[in-house]
C-alpha positions as CSV (number, residue, x, y, z in Angstrom):
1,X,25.0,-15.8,19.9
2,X,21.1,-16.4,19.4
3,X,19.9,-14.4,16.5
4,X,17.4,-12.3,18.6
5,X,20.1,-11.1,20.5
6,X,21.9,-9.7,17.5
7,X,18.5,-8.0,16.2
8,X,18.2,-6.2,19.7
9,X,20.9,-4.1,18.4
10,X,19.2,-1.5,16.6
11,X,21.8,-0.9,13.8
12,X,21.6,-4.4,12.9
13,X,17.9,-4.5,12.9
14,X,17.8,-1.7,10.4
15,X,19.8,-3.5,8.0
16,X,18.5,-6.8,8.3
17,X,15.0,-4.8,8.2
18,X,16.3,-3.2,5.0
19,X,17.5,-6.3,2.9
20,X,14.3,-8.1,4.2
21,X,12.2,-4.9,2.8
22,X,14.1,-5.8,-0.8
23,X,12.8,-9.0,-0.6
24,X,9.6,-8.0,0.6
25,X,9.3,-5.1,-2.0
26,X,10.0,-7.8,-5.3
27,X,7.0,-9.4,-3.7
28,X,4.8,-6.8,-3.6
29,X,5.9,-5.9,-7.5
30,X,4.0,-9.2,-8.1
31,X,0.9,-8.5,-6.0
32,X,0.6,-5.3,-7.9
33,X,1.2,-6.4,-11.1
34,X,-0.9,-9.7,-10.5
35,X,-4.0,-8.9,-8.2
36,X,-6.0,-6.9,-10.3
37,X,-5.9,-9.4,-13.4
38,X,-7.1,-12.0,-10.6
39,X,-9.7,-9.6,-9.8
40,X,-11.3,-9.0,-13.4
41,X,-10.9,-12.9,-14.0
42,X,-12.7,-13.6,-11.0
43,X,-15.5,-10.9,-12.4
44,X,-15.7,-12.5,-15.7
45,X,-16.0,-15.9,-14.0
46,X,-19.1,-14.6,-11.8
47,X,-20.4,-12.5,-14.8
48,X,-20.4,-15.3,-17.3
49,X,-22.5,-17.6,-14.4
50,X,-25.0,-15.2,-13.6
51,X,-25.9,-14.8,-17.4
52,X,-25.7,-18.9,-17.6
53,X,-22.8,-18.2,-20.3
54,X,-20.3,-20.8,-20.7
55,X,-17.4,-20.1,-18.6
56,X,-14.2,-18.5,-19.7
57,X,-11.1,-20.0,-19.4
58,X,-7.5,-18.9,-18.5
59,X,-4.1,-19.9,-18.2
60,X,-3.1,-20.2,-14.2
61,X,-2.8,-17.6,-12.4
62,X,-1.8,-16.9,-8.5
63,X,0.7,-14.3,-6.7
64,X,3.1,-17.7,-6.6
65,X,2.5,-19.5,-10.1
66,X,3.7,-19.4,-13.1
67,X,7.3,-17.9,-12.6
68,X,7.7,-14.3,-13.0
69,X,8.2,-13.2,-16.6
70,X,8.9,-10.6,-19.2
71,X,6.1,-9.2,-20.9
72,X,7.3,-8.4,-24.3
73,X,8.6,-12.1,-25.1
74,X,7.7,-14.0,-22.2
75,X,11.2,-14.9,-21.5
76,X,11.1,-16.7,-17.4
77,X,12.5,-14.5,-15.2
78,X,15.4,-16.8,-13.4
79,X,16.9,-16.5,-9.9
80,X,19.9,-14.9,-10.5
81,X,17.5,-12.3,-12.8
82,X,15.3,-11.7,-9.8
83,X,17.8,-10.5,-7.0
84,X,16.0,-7.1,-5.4
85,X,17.5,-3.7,-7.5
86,X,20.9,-5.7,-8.4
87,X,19.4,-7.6,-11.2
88,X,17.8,-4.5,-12.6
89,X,21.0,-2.6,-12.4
90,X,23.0,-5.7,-13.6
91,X,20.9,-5.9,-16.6
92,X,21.3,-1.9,-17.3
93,X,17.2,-2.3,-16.9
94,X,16.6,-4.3,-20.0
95,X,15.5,-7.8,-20.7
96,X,18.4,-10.4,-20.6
97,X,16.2,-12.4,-23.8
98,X,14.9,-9.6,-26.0
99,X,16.5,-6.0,-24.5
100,X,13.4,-4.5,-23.9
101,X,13.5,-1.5,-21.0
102,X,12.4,-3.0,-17.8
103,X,10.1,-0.3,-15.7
104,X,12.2,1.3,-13.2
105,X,9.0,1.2,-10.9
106,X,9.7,-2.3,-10.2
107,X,13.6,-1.4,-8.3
108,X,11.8,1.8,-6.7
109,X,9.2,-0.1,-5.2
110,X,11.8,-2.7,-3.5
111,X,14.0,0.2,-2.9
112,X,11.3,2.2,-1.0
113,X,9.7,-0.9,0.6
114,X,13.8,-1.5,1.7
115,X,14.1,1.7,3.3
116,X,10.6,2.3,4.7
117,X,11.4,-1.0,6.7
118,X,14.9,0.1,7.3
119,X,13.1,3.5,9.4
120,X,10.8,1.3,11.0
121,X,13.3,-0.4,12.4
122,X,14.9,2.2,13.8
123,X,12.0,3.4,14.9
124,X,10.7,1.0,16.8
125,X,12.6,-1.7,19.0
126,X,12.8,-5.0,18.2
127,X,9.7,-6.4,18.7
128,X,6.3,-7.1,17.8
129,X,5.2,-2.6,17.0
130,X,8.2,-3.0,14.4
131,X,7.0,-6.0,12.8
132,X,3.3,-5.1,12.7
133,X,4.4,-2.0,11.3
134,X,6.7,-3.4,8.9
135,X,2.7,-5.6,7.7
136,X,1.1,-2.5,7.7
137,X,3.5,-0.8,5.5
138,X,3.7,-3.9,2.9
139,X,0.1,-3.4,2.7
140,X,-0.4,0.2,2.0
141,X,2.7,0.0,-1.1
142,X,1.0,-2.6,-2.7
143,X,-2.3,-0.4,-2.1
144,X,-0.4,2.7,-3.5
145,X,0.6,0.7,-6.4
146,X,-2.4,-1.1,-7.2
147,X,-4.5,2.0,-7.0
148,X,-2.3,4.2,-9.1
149,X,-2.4,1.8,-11.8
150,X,-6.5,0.6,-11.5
151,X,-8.2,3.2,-9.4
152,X,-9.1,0.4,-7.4
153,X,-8.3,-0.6,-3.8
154,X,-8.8,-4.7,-3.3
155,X,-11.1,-6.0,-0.5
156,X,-8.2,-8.7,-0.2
157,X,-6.0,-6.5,1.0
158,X,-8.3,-3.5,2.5
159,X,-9.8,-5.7,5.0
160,X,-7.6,-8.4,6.0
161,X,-5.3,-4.6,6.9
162,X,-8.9,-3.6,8.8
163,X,-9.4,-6.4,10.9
164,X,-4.9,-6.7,11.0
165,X,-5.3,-3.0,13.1
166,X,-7.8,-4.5,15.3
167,X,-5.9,-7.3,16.7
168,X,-2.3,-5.7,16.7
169,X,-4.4,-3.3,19.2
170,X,-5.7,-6.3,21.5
171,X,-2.7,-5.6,23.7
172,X,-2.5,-1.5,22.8
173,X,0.5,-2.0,20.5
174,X,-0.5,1.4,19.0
175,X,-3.8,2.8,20.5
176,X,-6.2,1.4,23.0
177,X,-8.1,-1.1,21.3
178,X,-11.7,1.4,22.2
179,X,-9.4,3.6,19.8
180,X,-9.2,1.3,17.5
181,X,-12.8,0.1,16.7
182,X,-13.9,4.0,16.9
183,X,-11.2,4.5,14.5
184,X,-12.7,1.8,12.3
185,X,-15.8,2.7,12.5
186,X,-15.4,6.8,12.1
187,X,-12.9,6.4,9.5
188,X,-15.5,4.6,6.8
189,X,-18.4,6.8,8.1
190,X,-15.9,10.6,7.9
191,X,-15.3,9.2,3.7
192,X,-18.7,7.4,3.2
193,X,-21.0,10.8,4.2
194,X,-18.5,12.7,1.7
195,X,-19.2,10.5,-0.8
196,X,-22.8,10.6,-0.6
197,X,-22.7,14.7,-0.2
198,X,-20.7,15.2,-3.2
199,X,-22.9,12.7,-5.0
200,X,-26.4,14.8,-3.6
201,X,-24.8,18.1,-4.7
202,X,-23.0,16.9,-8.1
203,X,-24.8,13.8,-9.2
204,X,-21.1,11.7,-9.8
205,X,-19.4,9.9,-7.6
206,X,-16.1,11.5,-5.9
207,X,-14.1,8.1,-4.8
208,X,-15.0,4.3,-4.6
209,X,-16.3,2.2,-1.6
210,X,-12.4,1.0,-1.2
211,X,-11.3,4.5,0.4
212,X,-13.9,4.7,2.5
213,X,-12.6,1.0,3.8
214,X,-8.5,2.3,3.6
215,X,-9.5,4.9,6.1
216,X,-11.2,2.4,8.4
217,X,-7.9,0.0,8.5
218,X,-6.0,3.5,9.2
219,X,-8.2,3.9,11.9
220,X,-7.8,0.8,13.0
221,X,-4.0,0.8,13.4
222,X,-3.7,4.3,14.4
223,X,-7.2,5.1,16.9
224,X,-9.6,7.3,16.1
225,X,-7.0,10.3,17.6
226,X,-5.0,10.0,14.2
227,X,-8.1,10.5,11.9
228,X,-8.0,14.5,11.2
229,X,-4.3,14.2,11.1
230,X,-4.2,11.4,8.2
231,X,-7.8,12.9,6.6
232,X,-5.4,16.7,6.8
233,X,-2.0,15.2,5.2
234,X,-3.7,12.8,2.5
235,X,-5.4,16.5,1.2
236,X,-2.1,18.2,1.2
237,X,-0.4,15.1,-0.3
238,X,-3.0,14.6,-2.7
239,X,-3.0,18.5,-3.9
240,X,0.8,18.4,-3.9
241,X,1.0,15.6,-6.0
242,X,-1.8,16.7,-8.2
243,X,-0.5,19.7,-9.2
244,X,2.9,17.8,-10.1
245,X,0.8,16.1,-12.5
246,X,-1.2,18.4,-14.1
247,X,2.7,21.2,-14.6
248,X,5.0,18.7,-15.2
249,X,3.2,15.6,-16.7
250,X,1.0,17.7,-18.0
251,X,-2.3,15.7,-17.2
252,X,-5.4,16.8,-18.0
253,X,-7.5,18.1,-14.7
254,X,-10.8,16.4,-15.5
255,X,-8.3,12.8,-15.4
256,X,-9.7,11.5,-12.5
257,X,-6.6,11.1,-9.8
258,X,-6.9,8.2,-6.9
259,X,-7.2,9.0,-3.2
260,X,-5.9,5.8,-1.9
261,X,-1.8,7.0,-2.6
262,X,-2.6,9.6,-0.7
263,X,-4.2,8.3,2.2
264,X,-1.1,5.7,2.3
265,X,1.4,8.3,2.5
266,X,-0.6,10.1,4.9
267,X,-1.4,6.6,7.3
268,X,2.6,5.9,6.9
269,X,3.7,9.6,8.2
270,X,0.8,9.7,10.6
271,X,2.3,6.1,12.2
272,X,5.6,7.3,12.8
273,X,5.3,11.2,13.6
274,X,1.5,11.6,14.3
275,X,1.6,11.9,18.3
276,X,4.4,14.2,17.8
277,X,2.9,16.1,14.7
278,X,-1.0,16.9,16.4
279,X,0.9,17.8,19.5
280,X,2.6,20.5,17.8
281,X,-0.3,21.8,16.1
282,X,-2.2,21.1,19.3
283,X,1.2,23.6,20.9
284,X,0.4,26.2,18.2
285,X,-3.1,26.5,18.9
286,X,-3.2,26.8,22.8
């Protein structure tokens, strides 16, 4: 029986979706971790050139090279180490070399990339929507991740996602592809004149260039229709989240918080139960 036969059957999609998401979610563990030390290297590089500095060196460093490692005693991660939430649980969460705690992020973000992928599926049918979405999702976890750790949102990711939305829309696999480009466009300008009116009234700047991009790639994928839905949720996300923080991690409120998570969620909800979301608010109001 050919395998895309066996994938038209919606239970099986969700699981093979699932245990592809695992795989897909120890991935993105390494783009997070990984990406933003590429990033500063890369600034150094370009730093050190335009002040005619001799340039700094490092040891290699890509999303595939050198093999995964433990931070504490740089003991190499090996296969049988690296198997999605298993290993982690095998290893009671510790290093196998030195027994240091390994974060528990790293299992969560498999297990939610596993599950998100697992909904998707069952979402969608087999097809190309479900895969696309399955891309889009990849890219807005390691987004999440990478922001909540740097406060910063990569252009190697932001706009590869932008220009992503617009093709996937070509054929109006989620909006009309007139949506879509609207979408791009009034989703950077909606963050872009916030930014610059909170700047004109306070004198500091309120988020970075990379949400005003995030929203654009949402609006890509999503049509210009989805905005005030995803622009409404990533507030109430965002406040819900930040008063978590500041009662029971006990943050200080002048720590600055990012608004890329929050946008994620909010693109990620707004995907699967948008249409059926602003048409019961749309019900309410008529």
């Amino acid at each position: 029986m050919s395998p895309f036969v066996l994938l038209a059957d919606p239970a099986t999609f969700a699981v093979v979706a699932g245990l592809f998401g695992l795989i897909i979610g120890s991935f993105l563990n390494v783009v997070i971790h990984r990406l933003p030390t590429m990033m500063e290297r890369d600034w150094a590089m370009q730093c050190a050139e335009l002040r005619n500095e001799a340039l700094p060196t490092f040891d290699p460093l890509t999303l595939s090279k050198p093999r995964s490692r433990c931070p504490k005693c740089g003991h190499g991660i090996t296969a049988l180490e690296n198997i999605p939430v298993l290993s982690w649980l095998v290893l009671r969460g510790r290093c196998s070399a030195c027994r240091n705690p390994i974060s528990p992020r790293y299992p969560a973000v498999e297990l939610i990339t596993g599950g998100i992928f697992s909904a998707l599926a069952l979402h969608y049918d087999f097809g190309l929507a479900a895969i696309a979405a399955m891309g889009f999702a990849a890219a807005l976890i390691a987004l999440t991740g990478i922001d909540f750790d740097t406060q910063l949102l990569p252009d190697d990711i932001t706009l590869p996602l932008l220009w992503a939305g617009l093709l996937i829309n070509i054929p109006g696999t989620f909006t009309t592809l007139k949506s879509a480009v609207i979408g791009a466009i009034a989703g950077y300008l909606a963050l872009w004149a916030v930014y610059w009116g909170f700047k004109l009234a306070t004198g500091k700047e309120g988020m970075g260039y990379g949400d005003f991009k995030l929203l654009a790639a949402l609006g890509a994928w999503l049509g210009w229709e989805m905005l005030p839905l995803t622009i409404l949720l990533s507030s109430f996300v965002g406040a819900l989240i930040g008063l978590s923080l500041i009662v029971f991690a006990r943050q200080g409120r002048n720590v600055p918080i990012p608004f890329g998570p929050y946008l994620a969620i909010a693109g990620m909800i707004a995907l699967i139960w948008g249409k059926p979301l602003t048409q019961a608010y749309l019900g309410t109001r008529l």
